[in-house]
C-alpha positions as CSV (number, residue, x, y, z in Angstrom):
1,X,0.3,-39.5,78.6
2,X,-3.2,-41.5,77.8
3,X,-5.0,-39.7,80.5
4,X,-3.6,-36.7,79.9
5,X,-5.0,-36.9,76.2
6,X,-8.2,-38.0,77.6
7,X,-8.7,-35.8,80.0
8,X,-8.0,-32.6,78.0
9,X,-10.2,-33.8,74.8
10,X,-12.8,-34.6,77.6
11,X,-12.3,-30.4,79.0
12,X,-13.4,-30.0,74.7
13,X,-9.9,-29.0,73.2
14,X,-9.0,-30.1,69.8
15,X,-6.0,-31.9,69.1
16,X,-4.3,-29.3,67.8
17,X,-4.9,-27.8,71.0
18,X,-3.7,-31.1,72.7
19,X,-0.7,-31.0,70.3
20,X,0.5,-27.8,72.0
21,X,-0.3,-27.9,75.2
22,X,1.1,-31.7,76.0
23,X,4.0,-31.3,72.9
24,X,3.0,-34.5,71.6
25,X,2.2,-35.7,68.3
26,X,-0.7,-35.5,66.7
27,X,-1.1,-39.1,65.5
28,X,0.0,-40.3,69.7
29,X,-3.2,-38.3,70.3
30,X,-5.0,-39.7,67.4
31,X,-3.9,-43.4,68.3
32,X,-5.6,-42.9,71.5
33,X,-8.6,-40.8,70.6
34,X,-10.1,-42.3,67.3
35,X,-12.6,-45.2,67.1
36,X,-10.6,-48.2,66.3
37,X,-7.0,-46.1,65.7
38,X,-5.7,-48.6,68.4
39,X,-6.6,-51.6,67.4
40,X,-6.1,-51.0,63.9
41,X,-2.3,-49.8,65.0
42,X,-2.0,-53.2,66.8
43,X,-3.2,-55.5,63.5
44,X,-0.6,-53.6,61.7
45,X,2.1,-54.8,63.8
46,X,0.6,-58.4,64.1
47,X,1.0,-58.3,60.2
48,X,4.6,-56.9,60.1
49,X,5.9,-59.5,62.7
50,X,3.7,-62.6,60.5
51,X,5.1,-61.1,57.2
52,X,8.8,-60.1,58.3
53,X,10.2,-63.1,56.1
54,X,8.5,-62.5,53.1
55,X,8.9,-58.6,53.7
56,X,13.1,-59.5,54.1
57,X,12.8,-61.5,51.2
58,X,11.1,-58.4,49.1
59,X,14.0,-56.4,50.2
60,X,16.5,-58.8,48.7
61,X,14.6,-59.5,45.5
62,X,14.6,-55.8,45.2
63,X,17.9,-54.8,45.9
64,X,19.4,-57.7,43.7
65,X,16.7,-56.0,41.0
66,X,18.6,-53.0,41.1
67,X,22.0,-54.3,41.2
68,X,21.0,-56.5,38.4
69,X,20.2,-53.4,36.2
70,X,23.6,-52.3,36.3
71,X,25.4,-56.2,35.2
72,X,22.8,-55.6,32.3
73,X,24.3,-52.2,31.0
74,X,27.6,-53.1,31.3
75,X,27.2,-56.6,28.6
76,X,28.7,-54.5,25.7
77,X,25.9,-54.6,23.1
78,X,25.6,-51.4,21.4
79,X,23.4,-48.3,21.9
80,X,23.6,-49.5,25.6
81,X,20.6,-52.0,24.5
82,X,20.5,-55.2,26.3
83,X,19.5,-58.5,25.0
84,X,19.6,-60.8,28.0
85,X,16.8,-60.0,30.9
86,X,16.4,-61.8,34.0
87,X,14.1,-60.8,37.3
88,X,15.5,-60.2,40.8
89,X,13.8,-63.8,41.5
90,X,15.8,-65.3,39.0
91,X,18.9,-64.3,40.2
92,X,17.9,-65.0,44.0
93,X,16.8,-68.8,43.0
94,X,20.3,-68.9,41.4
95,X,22.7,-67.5,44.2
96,X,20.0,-68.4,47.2
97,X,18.7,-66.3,50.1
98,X,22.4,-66.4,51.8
99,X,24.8,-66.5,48.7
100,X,28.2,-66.7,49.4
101,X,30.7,-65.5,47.1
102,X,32.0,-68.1,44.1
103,X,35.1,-66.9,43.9
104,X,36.7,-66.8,48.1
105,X,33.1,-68.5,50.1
106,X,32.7,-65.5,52.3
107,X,29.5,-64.8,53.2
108,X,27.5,-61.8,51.2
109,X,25.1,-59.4,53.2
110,X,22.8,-58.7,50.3
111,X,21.5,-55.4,51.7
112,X,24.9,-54.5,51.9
113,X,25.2,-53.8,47.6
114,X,28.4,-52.1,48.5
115,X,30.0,-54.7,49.2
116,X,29.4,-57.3,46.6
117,X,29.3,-57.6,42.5
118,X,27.7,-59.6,39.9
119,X,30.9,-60.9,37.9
120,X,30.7,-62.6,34.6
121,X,32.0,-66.0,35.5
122,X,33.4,-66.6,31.8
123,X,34.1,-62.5,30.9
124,X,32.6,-61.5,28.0
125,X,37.0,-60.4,26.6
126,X,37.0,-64.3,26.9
127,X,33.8,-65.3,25.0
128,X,31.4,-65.3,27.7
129,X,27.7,-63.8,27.2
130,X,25.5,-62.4,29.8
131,X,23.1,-64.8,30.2
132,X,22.3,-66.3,33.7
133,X,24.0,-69.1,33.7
134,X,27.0,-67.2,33.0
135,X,26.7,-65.1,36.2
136,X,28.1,-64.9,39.5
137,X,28.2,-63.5,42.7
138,X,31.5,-62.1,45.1
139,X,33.3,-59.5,47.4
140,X,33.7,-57.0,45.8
141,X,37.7,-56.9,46.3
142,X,38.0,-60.5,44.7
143,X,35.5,-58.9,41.4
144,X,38.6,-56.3,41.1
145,X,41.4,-58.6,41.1
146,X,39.8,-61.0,39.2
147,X,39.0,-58.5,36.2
148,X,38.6,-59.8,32.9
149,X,40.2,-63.4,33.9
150,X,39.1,-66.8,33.5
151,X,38.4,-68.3,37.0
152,X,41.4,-70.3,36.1
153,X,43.9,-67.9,35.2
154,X,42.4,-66.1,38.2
155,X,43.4,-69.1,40.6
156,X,47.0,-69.1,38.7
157,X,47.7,-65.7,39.3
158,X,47.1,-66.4,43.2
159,X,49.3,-69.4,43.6
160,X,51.8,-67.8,42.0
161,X,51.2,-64.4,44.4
162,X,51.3,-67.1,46.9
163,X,54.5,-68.5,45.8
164,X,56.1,-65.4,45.2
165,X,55.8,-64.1,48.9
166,X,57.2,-67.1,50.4
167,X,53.9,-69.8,50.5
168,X,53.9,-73.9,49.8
169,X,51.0,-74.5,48.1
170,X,50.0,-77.9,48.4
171,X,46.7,-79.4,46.9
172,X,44.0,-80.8,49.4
């Protein structure tokens, strides 16, 4: 495809002209035809692949942001006004780059915000506030049966699940 490009900008056609007659795109013909398009294209991808951790970590910080926004409205004050504000960092310092969920351990894809909650570890029925250290992360199936529950009524209501369909609980 390169000495195609060439040799047709050499014969004087434009690269619109190229564009057609080869059905290529204009920046393939541009990567190869303008002063320092190459080599500019190739520092770019030196960057992404020296930056891809910091670039994956942006990503998290930013999706927690989001996700965060939403835990925020739902703390109950009035007017929907919130009173507690924390930063996607704070809340990836206090669940860490590979959280795990507090309530079963399994692991929690964080681009995944599907599949995960923030949970008020004490809820706010229960006298809990909304403040960071109050705050948790899990699946989003153990958020629902949880509900408004302390973590130990929570763990009651699951031994005694357990018991009902036939289980020996026995503590470890």
């Amino acid at each position: 495809m390169k000495e195609q490009i060439l040799k047709l900008r050499s014969e004087g056609l434009s690269y619109r002209q190229i564009e057609k007659k080869l059905g290529c795109s204009r920046s393939l013909i541009n990567y190869y035809l303008a002063p320092g398009a190459k080599e500019k294209s190739n520092e770019r991808q030196r960057g992404y692949r020296k930056n891809r951790k910091e670039r994956i970590l942006y990503e998290k910080v930013r999706k927690i942001s989001m996700s965060v926004a939403n835990f925020r409205r739902r703390d109950g004050s009035k007017n929907g006004k919130t009173t507690h504000f924390y930063s996607g960092e704070e809340v990836l310092a206090k669940i860490g780059a590979d959280p795990v969920c507090y309530l079963t351990g399994r692991k929690i894809d964080l681009f995944d915000s599907g599949s995960y909650n923030f949970d008020h570890v004490l809820p706010p029925s229960k006298g809990g506030d909304n403040d960071i250290s109050n705050f948790g992360i899990c699946i989003k199936e153990a958020n629902i049966a949880k509900q408004d529950m302390t973590i130990d009524e929570f763990l009651s209501f699951c031994l005694e699940v357990l018991r009902h369909n036939g289980y020996k609980i026995t503590r470890a």
